[in-house]
N, C-alpha and C positions, 0 to 999 in steps of 0.2 A: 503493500500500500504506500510505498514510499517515493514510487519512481515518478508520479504526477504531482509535483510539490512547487510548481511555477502557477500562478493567477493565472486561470484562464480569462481571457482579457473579452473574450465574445461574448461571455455573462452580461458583463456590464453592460455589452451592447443591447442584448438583451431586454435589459431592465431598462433602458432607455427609452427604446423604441416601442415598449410595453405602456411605458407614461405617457408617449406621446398619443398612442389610439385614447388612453383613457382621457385625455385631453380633447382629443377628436371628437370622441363619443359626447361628452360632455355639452361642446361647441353644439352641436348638429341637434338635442334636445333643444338649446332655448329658441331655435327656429320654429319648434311645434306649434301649432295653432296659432299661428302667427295672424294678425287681421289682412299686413298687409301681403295679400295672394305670393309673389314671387318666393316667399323667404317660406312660407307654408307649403306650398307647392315644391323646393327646395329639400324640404324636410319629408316630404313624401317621395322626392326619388333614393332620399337615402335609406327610405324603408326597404324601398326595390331591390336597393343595391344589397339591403343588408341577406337578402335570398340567395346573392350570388357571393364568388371568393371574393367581392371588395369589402366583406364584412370583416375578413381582419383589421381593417385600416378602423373600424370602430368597437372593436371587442374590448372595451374598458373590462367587463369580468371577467373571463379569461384572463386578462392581462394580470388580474389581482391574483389568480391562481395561481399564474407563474411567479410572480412576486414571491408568492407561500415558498413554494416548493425551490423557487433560487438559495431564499435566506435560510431554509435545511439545509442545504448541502455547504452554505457560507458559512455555518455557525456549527455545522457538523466540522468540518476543517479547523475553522477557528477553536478550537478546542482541543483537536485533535496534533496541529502545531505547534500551539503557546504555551501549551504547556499551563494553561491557567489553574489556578485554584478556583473552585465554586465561587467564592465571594468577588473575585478578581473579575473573573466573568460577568458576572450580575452589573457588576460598577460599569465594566468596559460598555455593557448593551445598555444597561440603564441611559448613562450618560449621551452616548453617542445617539439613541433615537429620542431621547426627552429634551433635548436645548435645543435642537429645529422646530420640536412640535410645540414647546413652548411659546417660543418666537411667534409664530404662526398663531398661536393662540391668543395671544397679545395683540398681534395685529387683527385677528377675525373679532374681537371684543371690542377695538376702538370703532370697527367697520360696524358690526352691528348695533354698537350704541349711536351712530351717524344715525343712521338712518331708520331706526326702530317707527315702526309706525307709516313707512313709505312704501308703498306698493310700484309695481314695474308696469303700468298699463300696456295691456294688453299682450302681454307674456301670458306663458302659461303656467300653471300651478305649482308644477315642479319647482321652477327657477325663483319664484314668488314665494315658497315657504322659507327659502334660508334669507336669515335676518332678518326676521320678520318676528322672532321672541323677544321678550325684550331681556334686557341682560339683568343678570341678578344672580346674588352670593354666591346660593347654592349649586346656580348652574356652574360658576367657575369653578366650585372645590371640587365641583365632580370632572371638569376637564383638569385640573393640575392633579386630582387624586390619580386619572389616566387609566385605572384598570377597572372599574366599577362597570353595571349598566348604566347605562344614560342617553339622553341625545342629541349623537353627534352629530347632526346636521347645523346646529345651531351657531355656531362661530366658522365651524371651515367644515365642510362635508365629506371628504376624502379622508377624515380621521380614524372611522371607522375600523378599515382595515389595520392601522398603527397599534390601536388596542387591542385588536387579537395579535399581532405581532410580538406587542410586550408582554400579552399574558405567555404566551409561547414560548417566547425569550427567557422568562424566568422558570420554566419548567424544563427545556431542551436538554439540560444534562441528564434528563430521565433519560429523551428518546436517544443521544448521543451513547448509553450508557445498553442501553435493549440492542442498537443499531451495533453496535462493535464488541456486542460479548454475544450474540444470538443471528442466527443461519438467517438470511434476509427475512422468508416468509414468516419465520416467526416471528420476527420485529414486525414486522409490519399487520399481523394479524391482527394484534388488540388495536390498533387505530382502526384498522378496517371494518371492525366489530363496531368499536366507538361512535365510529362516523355514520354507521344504517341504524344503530339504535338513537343516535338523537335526529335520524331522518323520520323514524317513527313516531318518537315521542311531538316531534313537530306535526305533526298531523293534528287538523283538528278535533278529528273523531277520537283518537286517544288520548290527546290533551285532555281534553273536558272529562274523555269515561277515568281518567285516573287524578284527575283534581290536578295536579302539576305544571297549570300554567303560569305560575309564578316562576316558572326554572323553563320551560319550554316554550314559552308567549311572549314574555317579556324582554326588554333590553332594549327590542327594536336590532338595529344592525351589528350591537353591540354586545349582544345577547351571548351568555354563558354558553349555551348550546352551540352556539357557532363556534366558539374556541377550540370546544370539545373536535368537532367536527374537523377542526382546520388545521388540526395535528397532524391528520393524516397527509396535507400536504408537505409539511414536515419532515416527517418520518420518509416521506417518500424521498426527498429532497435530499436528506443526509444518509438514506441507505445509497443513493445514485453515488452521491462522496465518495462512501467509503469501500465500495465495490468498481470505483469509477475508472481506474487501470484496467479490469479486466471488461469492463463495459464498453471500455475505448476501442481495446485493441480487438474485442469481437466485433463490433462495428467495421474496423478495419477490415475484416477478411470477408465481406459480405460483397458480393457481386453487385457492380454497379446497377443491374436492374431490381436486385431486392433494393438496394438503398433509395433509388426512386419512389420503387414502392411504398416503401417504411416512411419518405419526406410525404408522399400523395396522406398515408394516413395521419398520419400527424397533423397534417392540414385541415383533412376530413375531424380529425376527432378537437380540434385544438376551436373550430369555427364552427360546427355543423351537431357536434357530441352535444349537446346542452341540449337543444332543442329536440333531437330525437328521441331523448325522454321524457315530454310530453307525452305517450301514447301511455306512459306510465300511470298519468293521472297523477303523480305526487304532486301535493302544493305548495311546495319552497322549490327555493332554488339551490338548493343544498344537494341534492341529488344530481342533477347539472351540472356540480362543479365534477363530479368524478370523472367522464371523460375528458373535461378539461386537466385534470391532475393528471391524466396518461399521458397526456398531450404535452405537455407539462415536460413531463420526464423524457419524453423523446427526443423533446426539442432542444432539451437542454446535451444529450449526449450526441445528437447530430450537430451539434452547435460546434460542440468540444473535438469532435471528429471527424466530421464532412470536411477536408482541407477548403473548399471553395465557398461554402457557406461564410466555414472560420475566416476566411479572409475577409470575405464584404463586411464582415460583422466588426472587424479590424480599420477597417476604414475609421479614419481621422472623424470624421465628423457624427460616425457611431460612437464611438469612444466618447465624444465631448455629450452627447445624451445620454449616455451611461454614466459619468462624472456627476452631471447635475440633476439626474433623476430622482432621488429624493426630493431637491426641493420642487425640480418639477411640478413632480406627484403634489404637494405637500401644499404650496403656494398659487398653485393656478386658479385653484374655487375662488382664492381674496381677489388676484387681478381680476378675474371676471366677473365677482360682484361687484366688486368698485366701479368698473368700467362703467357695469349695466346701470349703476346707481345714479352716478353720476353724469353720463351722455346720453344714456335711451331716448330718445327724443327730439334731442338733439343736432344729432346726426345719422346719417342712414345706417341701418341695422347691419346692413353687411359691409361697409366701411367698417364700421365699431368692430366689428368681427374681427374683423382682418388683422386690425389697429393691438386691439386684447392679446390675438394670437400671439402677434409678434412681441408685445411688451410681455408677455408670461414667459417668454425667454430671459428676457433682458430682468426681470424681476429676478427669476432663477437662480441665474448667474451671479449675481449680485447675491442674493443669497447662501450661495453655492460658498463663496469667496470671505464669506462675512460673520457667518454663522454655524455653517456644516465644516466647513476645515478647521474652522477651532476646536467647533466640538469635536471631531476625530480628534484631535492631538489632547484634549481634556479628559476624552475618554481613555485615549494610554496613559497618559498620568496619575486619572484616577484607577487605573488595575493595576500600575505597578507600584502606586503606595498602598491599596488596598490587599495586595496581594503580599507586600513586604508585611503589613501589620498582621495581617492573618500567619504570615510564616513567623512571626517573632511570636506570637500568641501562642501558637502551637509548640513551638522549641521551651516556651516559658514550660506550658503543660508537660510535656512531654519533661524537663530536667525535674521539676515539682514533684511525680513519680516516681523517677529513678531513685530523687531523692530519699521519699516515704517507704519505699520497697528494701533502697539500700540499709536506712538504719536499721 
């Protein structure tokens, strides 16, 4: 497991170009129901499209799948490298995803106290509900507390996913710990187990016959259930890790027209897998995400081993989407409320468009520069003094014993 110990550098790309559809997706919603025809009209061929393979360029959930199942196999690594201590670990995740989200929450809090009480004439509902609560105590403790239920629409709506992130974040050296002492399939069972039984319990017919809507109803996006759930992308993530040499080098020996093949389904299952389970009748969308998590994992071991993929993915300008993708992710809901808050009206809707697009870079970047590179470098300082006290802690203990047993 030693001989793949260089960053694959096309993850990043990856994760870039994963933000930008969710960006996409995002954009192409506040066009819904628009009064004036051209921009409404607009937003119905991208319905069209979404039938056909341009529905990758708007697959915002999928994207978030992949996101899961990237940070397994990054955190499976990171662990498996550093050599960290548990506490060390915690500090390093803690820190590195809580001082962007914070930021961002800071900002979504001044955004929403702007304009508390201002509706977006004739928008549609979706785009009209965020900033639209008004701001108050208990909503903040429950965004800096970060791992609670609550809801996260209300300051930045892309937080969601962050918080099953962090609850995950703090439990991984479970699956880290299943993943590298246990034969794949059995790692990965009790997720898989995990993930259909809160597909169940989400139902509404079994919520209700077992009273348990307080644990399976609630939360909203935020919802305990979903964490549960989203382990398995996890788990998948970091078994790919740590099996991920001999995952490479089998991909290697596979005939250029299996590999064709294997990119066709991956395609099939990464854009087209969600929806096919409709015929299933489930009502979440929790079920949906499984063939995206296969997808997931395909794409991530052809990413690492199709030479020609790896390289476009290598491109300069992938790379620099990869780089700022957190804040991407993280900051574009504020530019694009801001935007809508403050020009809808203004100026024509698809100029504004245009205008947001481009400034959700330039925000980003900015971001990227000012508040994510710190934070990485705050988060190695705080593991490696958090990880020095826990090791003088431990040696205290550890001489404290010698001592008690010596006399």
């Amino acid at each position: 497991m030693s001989g793949s110990s260089a960053r694959i550098h096309a993850f990043d790309s990856l994760r870039g170009l994963a933000a930008c559809s969710v960006i996409v997706g995002h954009f192409f919603i506040v066009m819904r129901g628009q009064q004036a025809a051209v921009y409404d009209r607009f937003f119905q061929w991208t319905r069209v499209a979404k039938q056909t393979p341009l529905d990758v360029l708007f697959q915002g959930h999928a994207a978030v799948v992949l996101f899961f199942v990237l940070s397994g196999f990054v955190l499976y690594l990171l662990l498996a490298r550093a050599k960290l201590s548990m506490p060390a670990y915690v500090a390093k995740r803690v820190v590195r995803l809580y001082v962007p989200y914070l930021a961002a929450i800071v900002l979504g809090i001044i955004g929403a106290h702007a304009v508390t009480g201002d509706t977006l004439a004739g928008f549609n509902s979706w785009i009209n509900k965020f900033w639209s609560w008004p701001v108050t105590w208990p909503s903040i403790g429950e965004h800096l507390l970060f791992v609670g239920q609550f809801n996260s629409d209300r300051y930045d709506f892309t937080i969601w996913t962050l918080v099953h992130e962090m609850r995950i974040s703090l439990v991984f050296p479970l699956i880290f710990f299943m993943v590298r002492r246990m034969r794949w399939w059995a790692a990965l069972m009790p997720f898989v187990v995990a993930s259909a039984t809160m597909v169940v319990l989400r139902q509404p017919a079994i919520r209700e016959s077992m009273n348990i809507a307080g644990f399976a109803a609630h939360g909203g996006l935020t919802a305990y259930v979903l964490t549960v759930h989203y382990m398995l992308a996890f788990a998948i993530g970091a078994s790919l890790a740590h099996h991920r040499d001999t995952l490479f080098a089998a991909y290697g020996r596979l005939p250029g027209r299996t590999r064709i093949l294997l990119g066709v389904l991956t395609f099939m299952l990464y854009v087209y897998g969600g929806r096919a389970l409709h015929i299933t009748g489930l009502a979440t969308m929790m079920p949906y995400d499984w063939p995206m998590m296969a997808a997931a994992a395909l794409l991530l071991v052809t990413a690492a081993a199709e030479p020609g993929f790896r390289r476009a993915l290598e491109a300069p300008v992938c790379q620099y989407l990869g780089r700022i993708s957190y804040s991407l992710y993280l900051f574009h809901p504020l530019v694009l409320l801001a935007m809508l808050h403050g020009f809808a009206g203004r100026m024509p809707l698809g100029w504004l468009l245009v205008v947001t697009f481009g400034l959700c870079f330039v925000v980003s970047d900015l971001a990227y520069r000012t508040i994510e590179q710190p934070a990485v470098e705050l988060s190695r300082i705080a593991a490696e003094r958090v990880g020095a006290l826990y090791q003088a802690m431990t040696q205290h203990r550890s001489a404290g014993t010698a001592r008690r047993y010596g006399s």
